[in-house]
C-alpha positions as CSV (number, residue, x, y, z in Angstrom):
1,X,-17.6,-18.3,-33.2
2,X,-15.8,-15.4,-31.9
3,X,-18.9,-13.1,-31.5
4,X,-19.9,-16.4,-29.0
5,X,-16.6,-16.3,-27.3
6,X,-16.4,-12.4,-26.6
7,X,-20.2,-12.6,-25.7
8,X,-19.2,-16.0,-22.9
9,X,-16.3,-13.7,-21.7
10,X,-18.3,-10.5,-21.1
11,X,-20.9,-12.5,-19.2
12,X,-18.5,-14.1,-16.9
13,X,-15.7,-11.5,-16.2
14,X,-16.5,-9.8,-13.1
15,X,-17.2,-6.2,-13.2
16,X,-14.8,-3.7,-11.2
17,X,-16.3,-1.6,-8.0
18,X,-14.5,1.4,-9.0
19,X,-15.9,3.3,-5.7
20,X,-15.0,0.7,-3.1
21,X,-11.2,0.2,-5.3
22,X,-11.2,4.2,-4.7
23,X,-11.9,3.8,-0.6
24,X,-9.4,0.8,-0.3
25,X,-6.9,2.9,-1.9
26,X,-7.9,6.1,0.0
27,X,-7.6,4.2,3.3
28,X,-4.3,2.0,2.4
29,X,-2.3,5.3,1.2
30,X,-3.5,7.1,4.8
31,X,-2.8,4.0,6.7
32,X,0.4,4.1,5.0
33,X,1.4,7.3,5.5
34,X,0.4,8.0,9.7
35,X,2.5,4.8,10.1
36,X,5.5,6.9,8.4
37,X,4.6,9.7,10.4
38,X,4.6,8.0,13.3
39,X,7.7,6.2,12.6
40,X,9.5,9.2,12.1
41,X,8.3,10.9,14.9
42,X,9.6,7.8,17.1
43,X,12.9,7.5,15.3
44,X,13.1,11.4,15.9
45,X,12.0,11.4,19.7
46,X,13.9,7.7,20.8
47,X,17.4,7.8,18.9
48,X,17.3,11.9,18.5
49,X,17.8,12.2,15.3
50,X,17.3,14.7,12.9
51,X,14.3,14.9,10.5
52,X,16.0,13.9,7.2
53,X,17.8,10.4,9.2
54,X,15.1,10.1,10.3
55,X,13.6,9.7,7.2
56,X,16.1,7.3,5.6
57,X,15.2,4.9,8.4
58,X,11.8,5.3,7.8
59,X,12.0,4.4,4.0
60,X,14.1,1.7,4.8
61,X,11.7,0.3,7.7
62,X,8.6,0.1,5.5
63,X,10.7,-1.7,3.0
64,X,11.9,-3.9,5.5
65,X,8.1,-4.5,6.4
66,X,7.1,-4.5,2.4
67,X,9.7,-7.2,1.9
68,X,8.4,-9.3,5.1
69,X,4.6,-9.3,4.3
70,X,5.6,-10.1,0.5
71,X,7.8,-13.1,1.6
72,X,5.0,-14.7,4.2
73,X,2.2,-14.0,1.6
């Protein structure tokens, strides 16, 4: 019975696309990080601050957005 069970859940779990997991992720983490590059650059060149401020409201901006997209779904 078990042997049936493991066989039925092997045959119907989808299999993971390792590569196109490995692009997505590639793509989100550089997506991720020009918009905190560019953030900081525009915190640093608007409200002339220095680089490390600048920083903190960076971090705190993509939470802000994080927090956002995670409460609308």
């Amino acid at each position: 019975m078990k042997n049936k069970y493991m066989e039925l859940v092997n045959k119907y779990t989808p299999k993971e696309d390792i590569l196109k997991n490995a692009i997505v992720s590639f793509l989100a983490g550089g997506t991720l990080g020009a918009l905190s590059e560019l953030l900081l650059r525009g915190y640093m060149m608007w409200f002339s601050l220095p680089r490390k401020e600048a920083g903190v409201v960076v971090i705190l901006t993509l939470i802000i957005i994080a927090s956002l997209l995670t409460a609308f779904g």
